[in-house]
C-alpha positions in Angstrom: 27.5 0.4 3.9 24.7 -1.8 4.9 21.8 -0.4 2.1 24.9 -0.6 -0.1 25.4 -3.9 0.1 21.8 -4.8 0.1 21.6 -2.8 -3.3 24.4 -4.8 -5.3 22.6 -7.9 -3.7 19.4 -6.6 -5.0 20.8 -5.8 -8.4 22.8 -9.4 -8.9 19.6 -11.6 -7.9 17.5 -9.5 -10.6 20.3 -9.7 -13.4 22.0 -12.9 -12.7 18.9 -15.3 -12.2 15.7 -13.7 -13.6 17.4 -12.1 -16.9 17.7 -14.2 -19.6 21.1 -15.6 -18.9 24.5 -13.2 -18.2 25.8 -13.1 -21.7 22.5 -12.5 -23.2 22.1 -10.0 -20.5 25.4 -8.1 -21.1 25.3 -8.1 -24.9 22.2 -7.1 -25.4 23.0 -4.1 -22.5 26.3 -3.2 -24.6 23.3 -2.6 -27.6 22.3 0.4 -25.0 25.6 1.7 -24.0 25.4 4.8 -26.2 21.3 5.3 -25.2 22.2 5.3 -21.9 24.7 7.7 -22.3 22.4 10.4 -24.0 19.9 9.8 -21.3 22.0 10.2 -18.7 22.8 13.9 -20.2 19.4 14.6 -19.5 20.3 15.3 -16.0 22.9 18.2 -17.6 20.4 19.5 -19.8 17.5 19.9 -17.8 17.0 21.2 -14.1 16.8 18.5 -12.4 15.0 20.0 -9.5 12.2 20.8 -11.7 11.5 17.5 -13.0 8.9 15.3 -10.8 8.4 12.5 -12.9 10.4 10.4 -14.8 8.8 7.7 -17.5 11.5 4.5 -17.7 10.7 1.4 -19.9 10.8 0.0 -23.5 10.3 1.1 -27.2 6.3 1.5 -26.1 7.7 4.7 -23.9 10.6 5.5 -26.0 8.9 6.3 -29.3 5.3 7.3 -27.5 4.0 9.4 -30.4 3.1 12.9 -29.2 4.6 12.5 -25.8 5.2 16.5 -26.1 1.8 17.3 -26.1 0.5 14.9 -24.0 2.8 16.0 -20.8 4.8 19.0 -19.9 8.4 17.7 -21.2 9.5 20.1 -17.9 8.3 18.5 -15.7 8.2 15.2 -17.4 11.2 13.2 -19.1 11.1 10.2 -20.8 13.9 8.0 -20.6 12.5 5.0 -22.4 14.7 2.4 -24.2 13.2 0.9 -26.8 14.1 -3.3 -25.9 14.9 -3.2 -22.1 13.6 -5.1 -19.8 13.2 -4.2 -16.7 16.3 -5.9 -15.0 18.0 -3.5 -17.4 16.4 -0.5 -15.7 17.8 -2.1 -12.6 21.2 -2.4 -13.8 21.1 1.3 -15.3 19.2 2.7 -12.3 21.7 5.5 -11.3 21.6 6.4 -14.8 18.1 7.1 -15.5 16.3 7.7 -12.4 18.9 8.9 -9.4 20.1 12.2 -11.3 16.5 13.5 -11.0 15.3 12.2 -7.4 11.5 12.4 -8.7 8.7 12.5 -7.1 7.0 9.3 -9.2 8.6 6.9 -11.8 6.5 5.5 -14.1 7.5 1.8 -15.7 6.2 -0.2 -18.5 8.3 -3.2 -18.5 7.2 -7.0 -18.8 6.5 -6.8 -22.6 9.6 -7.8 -23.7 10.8 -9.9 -20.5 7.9 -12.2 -20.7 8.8 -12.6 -24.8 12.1 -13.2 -23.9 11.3 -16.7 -21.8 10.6 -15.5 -18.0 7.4 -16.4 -16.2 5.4 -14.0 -14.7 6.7 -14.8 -11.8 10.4 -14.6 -12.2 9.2 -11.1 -13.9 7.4 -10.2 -10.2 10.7 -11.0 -8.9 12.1 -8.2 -10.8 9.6 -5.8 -10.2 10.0 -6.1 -5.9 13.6 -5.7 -6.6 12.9 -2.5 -8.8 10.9 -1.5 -6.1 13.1 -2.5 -2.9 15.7 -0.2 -4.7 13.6 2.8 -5.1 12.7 2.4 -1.5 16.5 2.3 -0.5 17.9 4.9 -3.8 15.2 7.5 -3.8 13.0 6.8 -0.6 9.7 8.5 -0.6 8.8 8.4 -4.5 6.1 6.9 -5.8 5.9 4.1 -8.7 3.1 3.4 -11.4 3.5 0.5 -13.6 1.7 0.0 -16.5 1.1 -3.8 -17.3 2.0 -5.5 -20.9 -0.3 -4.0 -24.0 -2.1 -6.7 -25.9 -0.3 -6.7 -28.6 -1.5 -8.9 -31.7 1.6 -9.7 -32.8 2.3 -11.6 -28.9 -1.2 -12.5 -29.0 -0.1 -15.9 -27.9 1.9 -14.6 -24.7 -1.6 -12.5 -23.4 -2.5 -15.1 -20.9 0.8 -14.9 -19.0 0.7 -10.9 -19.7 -2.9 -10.8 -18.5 -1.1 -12.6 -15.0 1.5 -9.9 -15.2 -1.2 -7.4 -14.8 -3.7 -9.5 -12.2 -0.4 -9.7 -9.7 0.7 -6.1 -9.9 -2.6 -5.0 -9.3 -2.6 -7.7 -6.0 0.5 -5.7 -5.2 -0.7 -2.5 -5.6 -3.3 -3.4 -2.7 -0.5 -4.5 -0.2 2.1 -1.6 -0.8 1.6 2.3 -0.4 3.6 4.8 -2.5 2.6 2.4 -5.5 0.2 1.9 -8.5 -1.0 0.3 -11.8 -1.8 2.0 -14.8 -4.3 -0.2 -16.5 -3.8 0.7 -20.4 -5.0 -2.7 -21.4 -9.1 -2.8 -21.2 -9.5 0.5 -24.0 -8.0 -1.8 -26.5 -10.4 -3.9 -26.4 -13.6 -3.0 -28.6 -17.3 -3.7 -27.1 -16.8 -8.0 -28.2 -13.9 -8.4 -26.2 -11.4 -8.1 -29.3 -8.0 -6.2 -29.6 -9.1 -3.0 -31.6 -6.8 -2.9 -35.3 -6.5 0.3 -35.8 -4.1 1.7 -33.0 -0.9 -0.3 -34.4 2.1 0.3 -36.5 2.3 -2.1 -39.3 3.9 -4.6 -37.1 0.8 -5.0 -34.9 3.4 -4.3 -31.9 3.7 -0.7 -32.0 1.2 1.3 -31.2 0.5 4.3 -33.5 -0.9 8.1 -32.4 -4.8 6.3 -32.1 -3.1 3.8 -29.6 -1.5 6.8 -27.6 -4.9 8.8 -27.8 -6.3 6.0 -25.7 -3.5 5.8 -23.1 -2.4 9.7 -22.4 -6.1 10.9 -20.6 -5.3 7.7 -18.4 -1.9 8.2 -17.9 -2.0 11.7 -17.1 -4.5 11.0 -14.6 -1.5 9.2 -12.3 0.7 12.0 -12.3 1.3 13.1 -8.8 1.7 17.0 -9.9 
């Protein structure tokens, strides 16, 4: 009853005061009601037993092209949600991550959050509740976060994503059982500049170039 409590406490600090406001927050989860829902079948699909790692974040997850060939789909799911933030994968945390009790969860949040209005530091609020609630939920597992691409089309938010990224990797010194998965110094060229050929056409997606540079450093993390 206690670690129940503390839960719904955990889960009303991150959605109530470092989302963007409640009725931002709730219509823009009703937009992900029927995601969710498909996500969540996941868990009837596949064996859960078998999966050790689940991937959870925005579109940069949910459309990762080549994901397939990148990881073993078996052992790996994706359950990315292309504009979520991560106080949304702390309201839906039963629904994505509890089914499969895995062995690592992988996050790349902060992208949209920090576009949306929060600080970096509101957003670190968000990530030790994530965190607090793993530790309660699924005790034992360990969590990588990637921090926020550089993007050129949020070029202007890359100091406060470039914070983003200095305090997780602070964290990552303090706590066990957690990690960062830095993605953001191969796209950069040799002068410092964001390499152009690795996005969509609305230089915020990343194409199959901008993939080829993350999977050999993502699969790296993967606690097999």
């Amino acid at each position: 009853m206690k670690n129940l409590f503390l839960v719904i406490t955990l889960i009303c600090s991150s959605v109530f005061v470092f989302g963007q406001s409640p009725s931002k927050d709730d219509a823009r989860r009703k937009r992900f009601e029927k995601t969710i829902e498909k996500l969540e079948n996941k868990a009837n699909v596949l064996t859960p037993e078998n999966v050790h790692t689940v991937f959870v974040g925005s579109s940069s997850f949910t459309i990762w092209v080549g994901f397939e060939q990148d990881f073993d789909t078996e052992q790996v799911v994706n359950n990315g949600f292309g504009g979520s933030q991560l106080s949304d994968v702390i309201y839906y945390f039963d629904q994505l991550l509890t089914p499969f009790s895995p062995q690592q969860i992988v996050v790349y949040e902060g992208d949209n959050d920090i576009s949306a209005g929060m600080t970096p530091e509101e957003y670190m609020d968000d990530v030790h509740t994530f965190l607090r609630m793993v530790e309660i939920k699924l005790p034992g597992t360990h969590v990588s976060f990637l921090p926020p691409k550089p993007s050129p089309s949020r070029k202007h938010l890359l100091d406060s994503y470039n914070e983003v990224r200095k305090q997780l990797l602070e964290l990552s010194i303090e706590r066990e059982k957690f990690d960062v998965i830095d993605i953001t110094q191969v796209m950069y060229d040799l002068d410092g500049v964001i390499k152009k050929d690795i996005w969509k056409s609305d230089s915020l997606h990343m194409n199959r170039a901008g993939y080829e540079l993350w999977a050999p450093i993502v699969q790296t993390y993967i606690r097999n």
